[in-house]
C-alpha positions in Angstrom: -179.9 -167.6 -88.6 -179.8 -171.5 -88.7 -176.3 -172.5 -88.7 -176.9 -175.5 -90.8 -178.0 -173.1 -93.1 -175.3 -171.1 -93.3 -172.8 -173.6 -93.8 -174.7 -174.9 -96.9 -174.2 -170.8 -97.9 -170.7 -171.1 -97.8 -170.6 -174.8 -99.2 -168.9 -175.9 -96.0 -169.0 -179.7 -95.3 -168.4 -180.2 -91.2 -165.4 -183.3 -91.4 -166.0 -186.1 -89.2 -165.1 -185.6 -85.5 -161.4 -186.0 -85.1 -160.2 -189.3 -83.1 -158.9 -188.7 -79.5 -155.0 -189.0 -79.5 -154.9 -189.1 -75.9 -156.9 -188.7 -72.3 -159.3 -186.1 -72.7 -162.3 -185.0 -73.6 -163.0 -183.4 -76.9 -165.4 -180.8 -75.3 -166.1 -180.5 -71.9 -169.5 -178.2 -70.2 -169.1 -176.3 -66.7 -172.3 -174.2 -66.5 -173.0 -172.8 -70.2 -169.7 -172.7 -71.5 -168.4 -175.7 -73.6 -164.2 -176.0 -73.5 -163.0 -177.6 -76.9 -159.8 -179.1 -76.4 -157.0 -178.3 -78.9 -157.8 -178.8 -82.5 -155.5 -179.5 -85.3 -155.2 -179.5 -88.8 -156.4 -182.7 -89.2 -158.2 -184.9 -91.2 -159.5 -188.3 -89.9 -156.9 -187.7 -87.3 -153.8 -187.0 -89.9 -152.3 -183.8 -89.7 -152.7 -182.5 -93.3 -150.8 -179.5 -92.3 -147.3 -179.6 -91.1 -144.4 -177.3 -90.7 -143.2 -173.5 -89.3 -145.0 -170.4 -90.5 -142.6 -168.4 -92.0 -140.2 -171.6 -92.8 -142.0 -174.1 -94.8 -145.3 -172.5 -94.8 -146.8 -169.0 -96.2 -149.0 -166.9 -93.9 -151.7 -168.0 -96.1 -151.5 -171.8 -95.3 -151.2 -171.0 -91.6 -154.9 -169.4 -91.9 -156.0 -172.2 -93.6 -154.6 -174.7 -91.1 -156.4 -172.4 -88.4 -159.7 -172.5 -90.4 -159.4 -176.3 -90.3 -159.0 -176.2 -86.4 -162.0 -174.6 -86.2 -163.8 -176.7 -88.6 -162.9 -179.5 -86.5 -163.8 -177.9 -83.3 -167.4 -177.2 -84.8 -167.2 -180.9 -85.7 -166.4 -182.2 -82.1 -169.5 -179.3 -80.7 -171.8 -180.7 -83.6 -171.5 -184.7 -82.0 -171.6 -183.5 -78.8 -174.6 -180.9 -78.6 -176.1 -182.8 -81.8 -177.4 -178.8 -82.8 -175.0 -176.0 -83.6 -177.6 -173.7 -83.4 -177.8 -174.3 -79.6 -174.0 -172.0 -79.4 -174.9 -168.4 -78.3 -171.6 -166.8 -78.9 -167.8 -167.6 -79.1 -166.3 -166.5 -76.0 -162.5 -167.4 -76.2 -159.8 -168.6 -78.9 -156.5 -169.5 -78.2 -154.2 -170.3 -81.4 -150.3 -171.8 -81.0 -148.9 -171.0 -84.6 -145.7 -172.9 -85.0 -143.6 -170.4 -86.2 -139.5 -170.0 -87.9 -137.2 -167.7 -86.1 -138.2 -164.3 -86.9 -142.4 -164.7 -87.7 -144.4 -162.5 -85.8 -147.9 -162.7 -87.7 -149.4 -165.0 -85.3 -152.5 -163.1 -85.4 -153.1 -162.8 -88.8 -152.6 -167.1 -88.6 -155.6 -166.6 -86.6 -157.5 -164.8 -88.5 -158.4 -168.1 -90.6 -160.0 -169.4 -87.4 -161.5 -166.4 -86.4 -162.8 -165.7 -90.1 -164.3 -168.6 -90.1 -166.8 -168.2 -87.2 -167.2 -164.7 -88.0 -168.9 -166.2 -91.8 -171.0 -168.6 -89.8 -172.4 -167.4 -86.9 -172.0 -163.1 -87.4 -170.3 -160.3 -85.9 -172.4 -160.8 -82.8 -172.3 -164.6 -82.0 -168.9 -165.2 -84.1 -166.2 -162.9 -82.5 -164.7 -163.5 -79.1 -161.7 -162.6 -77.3 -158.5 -163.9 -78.5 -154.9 -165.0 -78.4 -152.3 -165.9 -80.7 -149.0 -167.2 -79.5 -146.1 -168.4 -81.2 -144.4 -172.0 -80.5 -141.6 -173.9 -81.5 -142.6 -177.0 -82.4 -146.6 -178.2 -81.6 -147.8 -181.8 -81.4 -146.8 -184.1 -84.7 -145.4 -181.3 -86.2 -148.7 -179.2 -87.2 -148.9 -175.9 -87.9 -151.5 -174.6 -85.5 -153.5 -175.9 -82.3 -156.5 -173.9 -81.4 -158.6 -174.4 -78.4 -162.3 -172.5 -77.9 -164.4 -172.1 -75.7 -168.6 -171.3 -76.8 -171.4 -170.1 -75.0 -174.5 -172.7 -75.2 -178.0 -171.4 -73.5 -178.1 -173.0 -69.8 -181.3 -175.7 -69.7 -184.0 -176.7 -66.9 
C-alpha cells in the first residue's frame, strides 16, 4: 500500500522536519538500514510535551507524546529519502519515557509509537523489535525520546 496514501486514510499531516538541537545527523544510512536519531515531542522544535508519566502526565499523554516522536521521525525519513514508500520494515524502537517514582508502564507509553506505524505501514512492515525504558529526567523536560531504526531496499 502507498504510504502517502495511507496517511491521507488516517488524516495524518507529516509536521515539518524538526530543527537540529545539536551535532548530529537526523538519520543516518549504513547498508539498508536508516538510524533516526532521538525524536521528541516536538513541534517546530518546541517540546509541546513536558513532564513525568505518572506525575504530571496520564498514560494517555505519554502515548501521544510517543506517537508524535514517531511522527516526527517519519518526518526526518520523508526529507531525507524524499519517498516513504521506499521503508521495507521497522526494524528497532527504543522509547525513554520520563517517568515519577513508582510508573512502570513504559511499554504501554510505547505503544503510541508503535501504534502508529502499525496503522501506516501494517503488521508486516509496521512492527519491530522494541524497548521501553524508564528515565528520570530527558532532554528539556519532554516526556519521551524515541529513536528507530527502518529498513530501506539496498540500490545499484
Amino acid at each position: 500500500m502507498d504510504v502517502y496514501k495511507r496517511l491521507d486514510e488516517l488524516g495524518i499531516s507529516l509536521p515539518p522536519p524538526p530543527p537540529l538541537a545539536g551535532i548530529y545527523k537526523p538519520v543516518k544510512r549504513m547498508g539498508n538500514l536508516l538510524y533516526v536519531s532521538g525524536q521528541g515531542p516536538t513541534e517546530n522544535g518546541v517540546p509541546i510535551v513536558t513532564g513525568k508519566v505518572g506525575r504530571e502526565r496520564t498514560l494517555e499523554e505519554g502515548q501521544h507524546a510517543a506517537r508524535l516522536c514517531a511522527l516526527n521521525a517519519l518526518s526526518n525519513l520523508h526529507q531525507y529519502l524524499g519517498d516513504l514508500n521506499e521503508i521495507k520494515s521497522v526494524v528497532k524502537l527504543l522509547v525513554f519515557v520520563a517517568s515519577a517514582e513508582g510508573f512502570s508502564k513504559q511499554p504501554e507509553v510505547a505503544n503510541g509509537a508503535s501504534q502508529l506505524l502499525l496503522d501506516i505501514f501494517g503488521r508486516e512492515r509496521g512492527v519491530g523489535a522494541r524497548s521501553a525504558i524508564g528515565a528520570s529526567v530527558l532532554p528539556g523536560d519532554i516526556t519521551v525520546e524515541a529513536e528507530f531504526v527502518f529498513e530501506v531496499s539496498l540500490k545499484d
